[in-house]
mmCIF file of the N, C-alpha and C atoms, coordinates in Angstrom:
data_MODEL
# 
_entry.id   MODEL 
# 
loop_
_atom_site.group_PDB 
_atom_site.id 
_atom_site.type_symbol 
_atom_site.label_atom_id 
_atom_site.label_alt_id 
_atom_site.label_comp_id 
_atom_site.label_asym_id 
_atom_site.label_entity_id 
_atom_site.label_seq_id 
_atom_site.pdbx_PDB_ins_code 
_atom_site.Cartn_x 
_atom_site.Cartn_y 
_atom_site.Cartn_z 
_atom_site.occupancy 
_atom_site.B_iso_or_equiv 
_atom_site.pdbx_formal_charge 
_atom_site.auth_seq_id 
_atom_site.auth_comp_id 
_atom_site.auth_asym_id 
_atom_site.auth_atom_id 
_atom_site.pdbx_PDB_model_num 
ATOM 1   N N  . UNK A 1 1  ? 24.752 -35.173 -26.735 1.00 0.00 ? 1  UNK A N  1 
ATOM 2   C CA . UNK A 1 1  ? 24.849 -34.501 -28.018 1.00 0.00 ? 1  UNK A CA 1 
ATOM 3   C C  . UNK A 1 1  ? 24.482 -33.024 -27.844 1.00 0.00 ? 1  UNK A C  1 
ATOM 4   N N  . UNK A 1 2  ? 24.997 -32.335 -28.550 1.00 0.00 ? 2  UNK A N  1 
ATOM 5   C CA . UNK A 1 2  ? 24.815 -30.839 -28.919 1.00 0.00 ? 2  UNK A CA 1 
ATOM 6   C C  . UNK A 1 2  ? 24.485 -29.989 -30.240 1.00 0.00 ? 2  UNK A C  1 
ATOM 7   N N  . UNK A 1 3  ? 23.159 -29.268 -30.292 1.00 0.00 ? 3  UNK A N  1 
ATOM 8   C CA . UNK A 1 3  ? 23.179 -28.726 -31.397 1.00 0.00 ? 3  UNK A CA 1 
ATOM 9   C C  . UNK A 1 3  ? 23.802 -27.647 -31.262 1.00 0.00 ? 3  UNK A C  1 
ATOM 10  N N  . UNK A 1 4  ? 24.734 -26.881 -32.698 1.00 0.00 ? 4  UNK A N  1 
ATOM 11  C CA . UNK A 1 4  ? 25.202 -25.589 -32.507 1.00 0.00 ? 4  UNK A CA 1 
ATOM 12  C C  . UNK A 1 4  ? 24.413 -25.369 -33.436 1.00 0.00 ? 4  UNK A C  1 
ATOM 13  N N  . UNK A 1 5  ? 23.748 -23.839 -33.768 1.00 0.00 ? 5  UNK A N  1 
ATOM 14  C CA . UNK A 1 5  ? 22.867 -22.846 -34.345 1.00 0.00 ? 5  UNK A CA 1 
ATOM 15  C C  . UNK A 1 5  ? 23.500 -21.637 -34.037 1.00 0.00 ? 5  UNK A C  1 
ATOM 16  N N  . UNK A 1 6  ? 24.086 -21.087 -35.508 1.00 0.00 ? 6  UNK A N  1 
ATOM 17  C CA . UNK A 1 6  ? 24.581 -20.049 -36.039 1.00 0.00 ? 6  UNK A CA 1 
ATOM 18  C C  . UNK A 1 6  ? 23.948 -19.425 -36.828 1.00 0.00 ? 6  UNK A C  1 
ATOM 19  N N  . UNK A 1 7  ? 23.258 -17.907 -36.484 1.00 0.00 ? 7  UNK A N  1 
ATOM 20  C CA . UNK A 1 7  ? 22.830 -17.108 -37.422 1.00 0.00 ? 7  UNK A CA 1 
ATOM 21  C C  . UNK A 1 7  ? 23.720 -16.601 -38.080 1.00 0.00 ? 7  UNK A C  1 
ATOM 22  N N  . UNK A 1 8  ? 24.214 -16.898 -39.182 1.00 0.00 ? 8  UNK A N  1 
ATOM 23  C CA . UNK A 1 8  ? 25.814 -16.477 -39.906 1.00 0.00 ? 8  UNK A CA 1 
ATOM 24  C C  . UNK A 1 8  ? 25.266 -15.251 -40.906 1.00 0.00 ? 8  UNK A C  1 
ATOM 25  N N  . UNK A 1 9  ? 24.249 -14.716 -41.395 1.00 0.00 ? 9  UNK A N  1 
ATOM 26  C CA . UNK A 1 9  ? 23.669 -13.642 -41.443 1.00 0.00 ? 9  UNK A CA 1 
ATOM 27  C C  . UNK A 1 9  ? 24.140 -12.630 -41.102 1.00 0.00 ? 9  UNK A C  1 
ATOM 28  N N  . UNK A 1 10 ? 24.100 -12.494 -39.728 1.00 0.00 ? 10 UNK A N  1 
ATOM 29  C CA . UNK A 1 10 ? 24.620 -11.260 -38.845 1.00 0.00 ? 10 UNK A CA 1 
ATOM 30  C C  . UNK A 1 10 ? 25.811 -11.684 -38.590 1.00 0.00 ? 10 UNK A C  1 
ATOM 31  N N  . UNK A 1 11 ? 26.974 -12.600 -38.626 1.00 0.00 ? 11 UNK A N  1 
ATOM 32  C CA . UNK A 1 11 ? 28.127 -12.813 -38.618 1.00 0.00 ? 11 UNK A CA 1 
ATOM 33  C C  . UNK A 1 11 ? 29.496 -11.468 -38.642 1.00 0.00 ? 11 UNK A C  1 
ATOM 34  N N  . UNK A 1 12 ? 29.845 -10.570 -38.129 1.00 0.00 ? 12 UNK A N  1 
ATOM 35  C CA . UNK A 1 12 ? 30.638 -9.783  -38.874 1.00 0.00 ? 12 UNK A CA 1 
ATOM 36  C C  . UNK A 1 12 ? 32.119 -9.961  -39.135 1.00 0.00 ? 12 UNK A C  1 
ATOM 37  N N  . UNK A 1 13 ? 32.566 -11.706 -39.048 1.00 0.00 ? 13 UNK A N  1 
ATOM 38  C CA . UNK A 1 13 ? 33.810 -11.920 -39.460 1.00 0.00 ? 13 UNK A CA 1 
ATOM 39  C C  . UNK A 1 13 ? 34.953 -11.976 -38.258 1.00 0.00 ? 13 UNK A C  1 
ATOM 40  N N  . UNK A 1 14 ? 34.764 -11.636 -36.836 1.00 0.00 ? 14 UNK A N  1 
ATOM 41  C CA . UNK A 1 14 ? 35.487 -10.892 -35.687 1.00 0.00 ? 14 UNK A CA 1 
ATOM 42  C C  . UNK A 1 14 ? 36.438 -11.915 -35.476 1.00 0.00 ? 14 UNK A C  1 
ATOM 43  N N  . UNK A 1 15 ? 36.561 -13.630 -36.044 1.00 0.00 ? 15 UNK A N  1 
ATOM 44  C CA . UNK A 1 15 ? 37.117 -14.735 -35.562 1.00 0.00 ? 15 UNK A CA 1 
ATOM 45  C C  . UNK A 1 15 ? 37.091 -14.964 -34.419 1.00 0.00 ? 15 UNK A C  1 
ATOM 46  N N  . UNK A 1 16 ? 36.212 -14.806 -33.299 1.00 0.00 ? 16 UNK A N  1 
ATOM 47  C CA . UNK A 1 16 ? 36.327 -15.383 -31.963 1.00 0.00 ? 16 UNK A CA 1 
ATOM 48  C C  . UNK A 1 16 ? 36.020 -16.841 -31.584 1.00 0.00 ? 16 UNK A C  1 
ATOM 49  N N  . UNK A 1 17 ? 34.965 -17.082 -32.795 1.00 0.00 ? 17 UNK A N  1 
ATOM 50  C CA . UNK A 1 17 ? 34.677 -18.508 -32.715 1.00 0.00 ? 17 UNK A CA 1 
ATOM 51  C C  . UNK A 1 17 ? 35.357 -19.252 -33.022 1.00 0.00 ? 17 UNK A C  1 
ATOM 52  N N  . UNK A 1 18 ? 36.555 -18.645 -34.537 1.00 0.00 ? 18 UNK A N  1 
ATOM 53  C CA . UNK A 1 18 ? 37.432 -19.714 -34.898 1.00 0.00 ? 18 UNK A CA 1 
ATOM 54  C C  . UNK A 1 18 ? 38.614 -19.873 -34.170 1.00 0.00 ? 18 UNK A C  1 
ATOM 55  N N  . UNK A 1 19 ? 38.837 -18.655 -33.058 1.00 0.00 ? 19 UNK A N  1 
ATOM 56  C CA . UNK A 1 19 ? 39.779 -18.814 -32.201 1.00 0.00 ? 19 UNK A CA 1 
ATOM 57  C C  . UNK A 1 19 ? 39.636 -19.603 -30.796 1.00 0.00 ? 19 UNK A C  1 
ATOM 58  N N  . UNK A 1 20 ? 38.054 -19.818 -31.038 1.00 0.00 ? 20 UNK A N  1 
ATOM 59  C CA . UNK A 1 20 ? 38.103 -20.703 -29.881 1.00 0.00 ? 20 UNK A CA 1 
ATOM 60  C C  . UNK A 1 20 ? 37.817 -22.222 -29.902 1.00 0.00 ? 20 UNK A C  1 
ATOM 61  N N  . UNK A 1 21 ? 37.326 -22.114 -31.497 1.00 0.00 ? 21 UNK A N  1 
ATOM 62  C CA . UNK A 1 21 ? 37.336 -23.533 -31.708 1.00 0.00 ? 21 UNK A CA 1 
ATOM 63  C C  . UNK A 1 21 ? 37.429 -23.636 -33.346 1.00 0.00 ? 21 UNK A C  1 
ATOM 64  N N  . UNK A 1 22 ? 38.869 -23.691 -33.603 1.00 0.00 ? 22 UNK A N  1 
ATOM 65  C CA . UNK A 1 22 ? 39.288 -23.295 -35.302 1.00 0.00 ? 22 UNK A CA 1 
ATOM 66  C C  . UNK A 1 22 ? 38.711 -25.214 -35.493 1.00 0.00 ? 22 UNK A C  1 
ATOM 67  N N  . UNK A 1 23 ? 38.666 -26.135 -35.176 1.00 0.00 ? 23 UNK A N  1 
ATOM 68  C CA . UNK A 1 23 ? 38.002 -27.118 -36.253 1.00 0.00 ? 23 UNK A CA 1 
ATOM 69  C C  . UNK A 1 23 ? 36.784 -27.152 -36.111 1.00 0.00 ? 23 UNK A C  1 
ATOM 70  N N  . UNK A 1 24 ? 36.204 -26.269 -35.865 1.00 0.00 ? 24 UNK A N  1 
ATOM 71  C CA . UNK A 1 24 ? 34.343 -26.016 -35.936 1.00 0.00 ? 24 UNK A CA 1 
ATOM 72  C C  . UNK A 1 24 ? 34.013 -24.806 -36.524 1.00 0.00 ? 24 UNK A C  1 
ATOM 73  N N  . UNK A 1 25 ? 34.565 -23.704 -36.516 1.00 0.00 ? 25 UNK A N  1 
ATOM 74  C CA . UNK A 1 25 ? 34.709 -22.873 -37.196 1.00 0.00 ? 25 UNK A CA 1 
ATOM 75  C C  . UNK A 1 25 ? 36.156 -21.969 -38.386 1.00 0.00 ? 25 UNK A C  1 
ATOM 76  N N  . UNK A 1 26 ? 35.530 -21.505 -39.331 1.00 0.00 ? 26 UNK A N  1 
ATOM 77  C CA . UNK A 1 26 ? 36.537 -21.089 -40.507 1.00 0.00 ? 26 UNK A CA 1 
ATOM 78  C C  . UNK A 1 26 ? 36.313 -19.529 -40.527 1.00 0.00 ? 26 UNK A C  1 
ATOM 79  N N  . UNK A 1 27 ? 37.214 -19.302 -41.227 1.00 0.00 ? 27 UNK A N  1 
ATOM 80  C CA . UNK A 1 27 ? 36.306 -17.771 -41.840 1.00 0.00 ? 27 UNK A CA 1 
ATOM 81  C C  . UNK A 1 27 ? 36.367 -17.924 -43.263 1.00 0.00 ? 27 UNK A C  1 
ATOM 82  N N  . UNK A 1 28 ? 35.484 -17.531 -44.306 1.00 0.00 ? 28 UNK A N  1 
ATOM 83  C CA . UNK A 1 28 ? 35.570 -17.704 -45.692 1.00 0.00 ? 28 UNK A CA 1 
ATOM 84  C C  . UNK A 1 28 ? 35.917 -16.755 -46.459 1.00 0.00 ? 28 UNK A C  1 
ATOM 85  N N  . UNK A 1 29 ? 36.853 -17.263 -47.541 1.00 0.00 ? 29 UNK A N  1 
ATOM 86  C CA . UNK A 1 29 ? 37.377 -16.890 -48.409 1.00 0.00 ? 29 UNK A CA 1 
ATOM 87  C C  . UNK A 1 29 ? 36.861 -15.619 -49.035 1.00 0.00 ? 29 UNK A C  1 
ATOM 88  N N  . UNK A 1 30 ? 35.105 -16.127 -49.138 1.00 0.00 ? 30 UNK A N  1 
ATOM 89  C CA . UNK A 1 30 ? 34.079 -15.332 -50.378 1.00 0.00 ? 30 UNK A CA 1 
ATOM 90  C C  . UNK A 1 30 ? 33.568 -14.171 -49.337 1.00 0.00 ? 30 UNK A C  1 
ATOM 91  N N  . UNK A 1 31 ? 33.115 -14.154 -48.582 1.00 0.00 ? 31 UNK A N  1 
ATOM 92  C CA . UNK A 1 31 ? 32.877 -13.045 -47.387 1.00 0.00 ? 31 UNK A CA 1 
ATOM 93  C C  . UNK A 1 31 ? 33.160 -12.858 -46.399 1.00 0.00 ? 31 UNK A C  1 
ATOM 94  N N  . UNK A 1 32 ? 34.564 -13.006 -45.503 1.00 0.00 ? 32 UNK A N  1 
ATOM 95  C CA . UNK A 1 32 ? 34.895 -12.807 -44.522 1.00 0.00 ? 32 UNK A CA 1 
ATOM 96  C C  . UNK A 1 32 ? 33.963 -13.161 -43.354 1.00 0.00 ? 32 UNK A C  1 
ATOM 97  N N  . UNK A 1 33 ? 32.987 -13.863 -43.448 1.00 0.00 ? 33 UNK A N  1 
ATOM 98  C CA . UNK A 1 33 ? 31.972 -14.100 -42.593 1.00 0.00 ? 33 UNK A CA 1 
ATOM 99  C C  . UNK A 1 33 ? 32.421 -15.639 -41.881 1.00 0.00 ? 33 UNK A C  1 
ATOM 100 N N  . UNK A 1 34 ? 32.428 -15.926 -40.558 1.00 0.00 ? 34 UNK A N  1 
ATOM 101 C CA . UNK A 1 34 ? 32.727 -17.137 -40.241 1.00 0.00 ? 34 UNK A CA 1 
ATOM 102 C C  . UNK A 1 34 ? 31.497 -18.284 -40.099 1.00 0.00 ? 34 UNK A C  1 
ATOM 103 N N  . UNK A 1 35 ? 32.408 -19.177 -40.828 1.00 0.00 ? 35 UNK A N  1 
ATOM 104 C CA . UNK A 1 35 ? 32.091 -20.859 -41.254 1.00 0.00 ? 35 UNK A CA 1 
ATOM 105 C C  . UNK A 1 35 ? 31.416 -21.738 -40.282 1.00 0.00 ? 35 UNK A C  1 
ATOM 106 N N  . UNK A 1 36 ? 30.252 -22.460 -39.995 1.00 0.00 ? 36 UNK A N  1 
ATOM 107 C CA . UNK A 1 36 ? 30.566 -23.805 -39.105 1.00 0.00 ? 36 UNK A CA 1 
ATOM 108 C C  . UNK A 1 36 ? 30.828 -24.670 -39.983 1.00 0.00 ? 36 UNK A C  1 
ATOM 109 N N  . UNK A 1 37 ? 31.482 -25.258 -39.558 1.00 0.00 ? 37 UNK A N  1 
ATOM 110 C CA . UNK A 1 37 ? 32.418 -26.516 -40.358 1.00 0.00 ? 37 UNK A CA 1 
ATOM 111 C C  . UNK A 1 37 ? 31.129 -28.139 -39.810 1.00 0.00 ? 37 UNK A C  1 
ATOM 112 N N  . UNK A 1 38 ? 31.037 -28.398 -41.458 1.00 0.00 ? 38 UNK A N  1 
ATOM 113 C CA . UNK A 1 38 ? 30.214 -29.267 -41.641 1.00 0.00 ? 38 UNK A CA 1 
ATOM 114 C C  . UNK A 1 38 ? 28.608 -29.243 -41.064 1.00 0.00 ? 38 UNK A C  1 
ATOM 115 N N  . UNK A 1 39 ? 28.467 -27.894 -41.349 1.00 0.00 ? 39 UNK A N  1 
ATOM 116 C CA . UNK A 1 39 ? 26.822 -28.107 -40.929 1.00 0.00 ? 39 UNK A CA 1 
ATOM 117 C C  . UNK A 1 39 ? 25.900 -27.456 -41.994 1.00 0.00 ? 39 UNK A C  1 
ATOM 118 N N  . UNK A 1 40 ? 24.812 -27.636 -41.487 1.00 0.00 ? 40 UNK A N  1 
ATOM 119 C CA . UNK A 1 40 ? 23.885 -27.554 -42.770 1.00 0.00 ? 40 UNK A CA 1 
ATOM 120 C C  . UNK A 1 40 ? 22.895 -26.303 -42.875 1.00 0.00 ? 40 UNK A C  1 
ATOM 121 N N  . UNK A 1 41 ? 22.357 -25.550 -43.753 1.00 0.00 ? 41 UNK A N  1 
ATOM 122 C CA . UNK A 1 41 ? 21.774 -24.428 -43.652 1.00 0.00 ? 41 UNK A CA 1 
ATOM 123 C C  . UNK A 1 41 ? 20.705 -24.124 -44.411 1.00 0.00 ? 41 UNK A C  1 
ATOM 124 N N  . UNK A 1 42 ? 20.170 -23.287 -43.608 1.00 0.00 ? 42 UNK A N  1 
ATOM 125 C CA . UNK A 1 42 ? 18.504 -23.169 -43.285 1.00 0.00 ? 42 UNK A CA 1 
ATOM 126 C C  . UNK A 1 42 ? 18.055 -21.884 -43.656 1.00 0.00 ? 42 UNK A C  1 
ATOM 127 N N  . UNK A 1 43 ? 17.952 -21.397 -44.317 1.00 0.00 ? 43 UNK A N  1 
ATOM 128 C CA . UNK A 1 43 ? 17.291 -19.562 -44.060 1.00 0.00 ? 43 UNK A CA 1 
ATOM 129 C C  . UNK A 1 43 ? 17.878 -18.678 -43.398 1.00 0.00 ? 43 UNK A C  1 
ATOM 130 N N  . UNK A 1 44 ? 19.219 -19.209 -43.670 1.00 0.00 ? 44 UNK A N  1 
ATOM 131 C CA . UNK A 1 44 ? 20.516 -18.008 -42.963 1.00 0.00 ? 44 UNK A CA 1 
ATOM 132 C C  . UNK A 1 44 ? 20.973 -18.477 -41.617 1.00 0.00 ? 44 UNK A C  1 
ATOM 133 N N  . UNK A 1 45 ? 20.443 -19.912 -41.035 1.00 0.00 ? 45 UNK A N  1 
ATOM 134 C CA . UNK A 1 45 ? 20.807 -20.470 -39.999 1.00 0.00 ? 45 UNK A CA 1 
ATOM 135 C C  . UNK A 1 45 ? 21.549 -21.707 -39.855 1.00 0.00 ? 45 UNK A C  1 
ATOM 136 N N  . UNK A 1 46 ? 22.888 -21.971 -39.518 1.00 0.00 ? 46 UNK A N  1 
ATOM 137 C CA . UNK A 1 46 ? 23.625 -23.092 -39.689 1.00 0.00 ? 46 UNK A CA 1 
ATOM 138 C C  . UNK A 1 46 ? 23.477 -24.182 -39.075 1.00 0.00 ? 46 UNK A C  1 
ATOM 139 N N  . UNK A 1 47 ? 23.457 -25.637 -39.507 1.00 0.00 ? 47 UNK A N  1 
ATOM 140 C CA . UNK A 1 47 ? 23.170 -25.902 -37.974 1.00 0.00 ? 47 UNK A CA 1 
ATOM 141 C C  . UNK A 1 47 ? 23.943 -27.164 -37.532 1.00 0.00 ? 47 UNK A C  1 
ATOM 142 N N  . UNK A 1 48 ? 24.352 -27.815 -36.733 1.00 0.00 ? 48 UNK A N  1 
ATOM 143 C CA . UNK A 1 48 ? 25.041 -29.073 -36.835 1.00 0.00 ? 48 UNK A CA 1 
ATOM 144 C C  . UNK A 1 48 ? 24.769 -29.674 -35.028 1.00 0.00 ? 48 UNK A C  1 
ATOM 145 N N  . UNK A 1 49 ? 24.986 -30.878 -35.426 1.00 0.00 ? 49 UNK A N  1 
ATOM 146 C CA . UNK A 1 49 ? 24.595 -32.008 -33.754 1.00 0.00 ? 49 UNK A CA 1 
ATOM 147 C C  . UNK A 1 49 ? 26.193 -32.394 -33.791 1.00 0.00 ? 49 UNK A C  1 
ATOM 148 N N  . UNK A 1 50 ? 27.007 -32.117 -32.470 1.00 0.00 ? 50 UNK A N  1 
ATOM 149 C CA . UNK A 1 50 ? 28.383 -32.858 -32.541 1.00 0.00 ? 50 UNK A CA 1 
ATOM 150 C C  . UNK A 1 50 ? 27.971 -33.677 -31.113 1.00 0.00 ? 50 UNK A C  1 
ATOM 151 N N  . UNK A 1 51 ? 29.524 -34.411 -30.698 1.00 0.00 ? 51 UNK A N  1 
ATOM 152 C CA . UNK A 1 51 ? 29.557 -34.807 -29.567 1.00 0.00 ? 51 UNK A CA 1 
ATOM 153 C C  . UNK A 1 51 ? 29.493 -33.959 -28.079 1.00 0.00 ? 51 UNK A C  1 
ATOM 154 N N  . UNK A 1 52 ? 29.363 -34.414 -26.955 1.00 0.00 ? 52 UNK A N  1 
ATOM 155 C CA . UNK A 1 52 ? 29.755 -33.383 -26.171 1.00 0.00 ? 52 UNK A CA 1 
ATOM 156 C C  . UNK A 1 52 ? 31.391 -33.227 -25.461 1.00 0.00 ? 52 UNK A C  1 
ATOM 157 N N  . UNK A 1 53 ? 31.928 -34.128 -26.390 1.00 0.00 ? 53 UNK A N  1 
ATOM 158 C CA . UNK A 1 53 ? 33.330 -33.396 -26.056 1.00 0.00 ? 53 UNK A CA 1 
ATOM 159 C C  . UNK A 1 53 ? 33.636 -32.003 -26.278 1.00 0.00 ? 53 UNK A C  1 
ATOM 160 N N  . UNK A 1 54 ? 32.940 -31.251 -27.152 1.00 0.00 ? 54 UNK A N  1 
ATOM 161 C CA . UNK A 1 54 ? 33.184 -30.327 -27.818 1.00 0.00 ? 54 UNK A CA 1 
ATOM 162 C C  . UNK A 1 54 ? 32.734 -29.074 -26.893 1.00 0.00 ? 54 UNK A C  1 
ATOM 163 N N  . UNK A 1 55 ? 31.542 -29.258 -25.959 1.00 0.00 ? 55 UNK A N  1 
ATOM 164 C CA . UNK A 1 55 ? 30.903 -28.526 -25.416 1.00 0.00 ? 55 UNK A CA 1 
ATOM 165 C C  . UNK A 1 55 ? 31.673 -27.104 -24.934 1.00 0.00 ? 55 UNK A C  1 
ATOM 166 N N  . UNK A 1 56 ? 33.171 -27.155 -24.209 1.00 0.00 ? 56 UNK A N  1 
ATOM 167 C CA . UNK A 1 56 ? 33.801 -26.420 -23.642 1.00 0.00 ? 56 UNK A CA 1 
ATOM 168 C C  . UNK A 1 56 ? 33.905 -25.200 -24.805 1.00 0.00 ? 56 UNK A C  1 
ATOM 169 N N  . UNK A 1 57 ? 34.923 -25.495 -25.742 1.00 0.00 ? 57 UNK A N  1 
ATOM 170 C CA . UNK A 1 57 ? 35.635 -24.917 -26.269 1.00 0.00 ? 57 UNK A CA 1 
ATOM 171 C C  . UNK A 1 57 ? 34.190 -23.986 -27.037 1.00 0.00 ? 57 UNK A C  1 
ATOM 172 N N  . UNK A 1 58 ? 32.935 -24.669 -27.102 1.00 0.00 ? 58 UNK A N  1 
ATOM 173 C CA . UNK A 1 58 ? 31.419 -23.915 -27.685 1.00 0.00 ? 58 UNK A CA 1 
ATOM 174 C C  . UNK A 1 58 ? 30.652 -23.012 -27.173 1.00 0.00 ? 58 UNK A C  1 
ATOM 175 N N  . UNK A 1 59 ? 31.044 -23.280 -26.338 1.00 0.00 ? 59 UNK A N  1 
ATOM 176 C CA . UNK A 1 59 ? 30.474 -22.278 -25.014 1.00 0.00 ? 59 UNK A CA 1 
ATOM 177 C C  . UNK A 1 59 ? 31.476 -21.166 -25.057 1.00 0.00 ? 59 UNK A C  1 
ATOM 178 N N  . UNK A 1 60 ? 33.144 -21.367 -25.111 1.00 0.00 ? 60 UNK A N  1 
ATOM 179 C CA . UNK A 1 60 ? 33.763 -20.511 -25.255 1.00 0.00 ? 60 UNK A CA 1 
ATOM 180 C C  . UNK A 1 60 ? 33.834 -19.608 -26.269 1.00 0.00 ? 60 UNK A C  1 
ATOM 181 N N  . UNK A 1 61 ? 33.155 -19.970 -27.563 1.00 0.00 ? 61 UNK A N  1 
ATOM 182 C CA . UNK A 1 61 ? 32.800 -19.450 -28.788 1.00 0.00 ? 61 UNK A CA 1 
ATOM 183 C C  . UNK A 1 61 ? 32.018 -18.728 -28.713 1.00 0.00 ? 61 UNK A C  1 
ATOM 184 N N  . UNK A 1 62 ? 30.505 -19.481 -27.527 1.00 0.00 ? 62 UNK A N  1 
ATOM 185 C CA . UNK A 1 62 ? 29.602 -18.322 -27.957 1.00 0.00 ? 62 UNK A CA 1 
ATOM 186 C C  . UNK A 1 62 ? 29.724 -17.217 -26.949 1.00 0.00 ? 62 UNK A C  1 
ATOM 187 N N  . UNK A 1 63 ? 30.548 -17.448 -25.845 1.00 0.00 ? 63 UNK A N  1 
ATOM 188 C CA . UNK A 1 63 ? 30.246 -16.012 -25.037 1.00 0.00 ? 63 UNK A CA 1 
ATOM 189 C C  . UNK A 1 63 ? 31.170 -15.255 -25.946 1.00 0.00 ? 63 UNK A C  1 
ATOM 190 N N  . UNK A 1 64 ? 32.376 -15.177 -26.213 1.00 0.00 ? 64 UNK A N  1 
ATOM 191 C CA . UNK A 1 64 ? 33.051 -14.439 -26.713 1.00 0.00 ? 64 UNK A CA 1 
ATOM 192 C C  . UNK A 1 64 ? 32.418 -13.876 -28.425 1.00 0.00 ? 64 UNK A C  1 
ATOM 193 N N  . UNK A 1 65 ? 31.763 -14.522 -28.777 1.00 0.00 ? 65 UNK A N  1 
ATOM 194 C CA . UNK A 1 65 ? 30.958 -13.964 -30.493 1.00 0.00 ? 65 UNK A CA 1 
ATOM 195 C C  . UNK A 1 65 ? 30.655 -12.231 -30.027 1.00 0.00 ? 65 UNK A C  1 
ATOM 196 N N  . UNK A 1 66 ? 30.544 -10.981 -30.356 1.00 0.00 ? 66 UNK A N  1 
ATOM 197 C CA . UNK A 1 66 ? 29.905 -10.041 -29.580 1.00 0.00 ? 66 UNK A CA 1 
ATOM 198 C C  . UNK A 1 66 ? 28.898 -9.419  -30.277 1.00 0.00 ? 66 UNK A C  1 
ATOM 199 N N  . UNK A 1 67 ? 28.312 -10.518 -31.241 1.00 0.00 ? 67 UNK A N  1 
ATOM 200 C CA . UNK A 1 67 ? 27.077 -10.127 -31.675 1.00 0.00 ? 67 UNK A CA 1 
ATOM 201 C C  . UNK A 1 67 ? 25.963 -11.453 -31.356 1.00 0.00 ? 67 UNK A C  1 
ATOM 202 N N  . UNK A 1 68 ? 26.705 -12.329 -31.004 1.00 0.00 ? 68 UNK A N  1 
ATOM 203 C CA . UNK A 1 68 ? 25.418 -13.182 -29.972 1.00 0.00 ? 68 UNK A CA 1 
ATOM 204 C C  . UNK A 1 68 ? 24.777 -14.208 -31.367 1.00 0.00 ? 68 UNK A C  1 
ATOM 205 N N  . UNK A 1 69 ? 25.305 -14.822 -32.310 1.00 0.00 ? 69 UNK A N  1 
ATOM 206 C CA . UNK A 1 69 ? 24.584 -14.872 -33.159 1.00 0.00 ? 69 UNK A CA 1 
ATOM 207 C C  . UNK A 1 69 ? 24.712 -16.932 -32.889 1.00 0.00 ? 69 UNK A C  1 
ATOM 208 N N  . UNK A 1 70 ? 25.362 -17.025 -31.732 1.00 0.00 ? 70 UNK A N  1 
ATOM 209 C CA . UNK A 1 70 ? 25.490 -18.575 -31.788 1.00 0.00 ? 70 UNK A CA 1 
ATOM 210 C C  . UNK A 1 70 ? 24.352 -18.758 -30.761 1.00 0.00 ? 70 UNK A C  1 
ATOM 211 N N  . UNK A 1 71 ? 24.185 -20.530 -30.640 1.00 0.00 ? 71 UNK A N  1 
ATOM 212 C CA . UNK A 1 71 ? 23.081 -21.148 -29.647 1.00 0.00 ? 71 UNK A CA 1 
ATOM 213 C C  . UNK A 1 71 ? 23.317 -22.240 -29.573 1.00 0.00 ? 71 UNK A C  1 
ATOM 214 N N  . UNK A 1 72 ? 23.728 -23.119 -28.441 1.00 0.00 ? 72 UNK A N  1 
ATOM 215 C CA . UNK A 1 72 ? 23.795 -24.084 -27.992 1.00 0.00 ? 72 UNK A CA 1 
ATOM 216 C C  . UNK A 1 72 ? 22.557 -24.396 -27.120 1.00 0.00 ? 72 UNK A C  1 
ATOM 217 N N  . UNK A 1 73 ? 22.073 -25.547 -27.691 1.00 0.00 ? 73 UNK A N  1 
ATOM 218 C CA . UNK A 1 73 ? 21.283 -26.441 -27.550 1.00 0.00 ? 73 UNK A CA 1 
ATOM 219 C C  . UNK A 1 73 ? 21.681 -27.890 -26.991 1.00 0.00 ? 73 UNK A C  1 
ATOM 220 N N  . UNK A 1 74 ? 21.536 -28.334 -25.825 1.00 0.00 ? 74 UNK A N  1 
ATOM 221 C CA . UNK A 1 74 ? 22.059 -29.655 -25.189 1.00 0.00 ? 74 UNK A CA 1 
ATOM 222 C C  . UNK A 1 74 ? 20.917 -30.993 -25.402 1.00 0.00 ? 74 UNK A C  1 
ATOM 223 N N  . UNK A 1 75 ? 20.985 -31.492 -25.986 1.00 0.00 ? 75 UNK A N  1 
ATOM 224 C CA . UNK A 1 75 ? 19.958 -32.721 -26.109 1.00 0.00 ? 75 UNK A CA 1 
ATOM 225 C C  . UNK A 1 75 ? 19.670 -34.155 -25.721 1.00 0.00 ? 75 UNK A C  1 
# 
């Protein structure tokens, strides 16, 4: 399992995450700020446990973010 942790706060909208993994991430309608899809939030921090199938394409999300605001956590 994997936690992803998104400071979506500092988010500035760039879509790299949703281009690297558009069914985990969105960008929204109301602030151009990008989405994790189905996770839950904390004091400006998103957070969700998936499988580790997912791991690749998350990792590819977070190097490419260029404000650093993702965190993968392996559990």
């Amino acid at each position: 399992m994997i936690r992803i942790i998104q400071h979506r706060v500092k988010c500035i909208g760039c879509n790299a995450c949703v281009e690297a993994a558009d069914y985990r991430w969105r960008i929204s309608r109301k602030d151009g700020k990008c989405t994790l899809v189905g996770a839950t939030e904390k004091r400006g921090f998103h957070t969700i446990i998936v499988d580790d199938h997912e791991l690749e394409d998350i990792v590819l999300a977070k190097t490419n973010c260029p404000v650093n605001i993702i965190t993968i956590v392996k559990m």
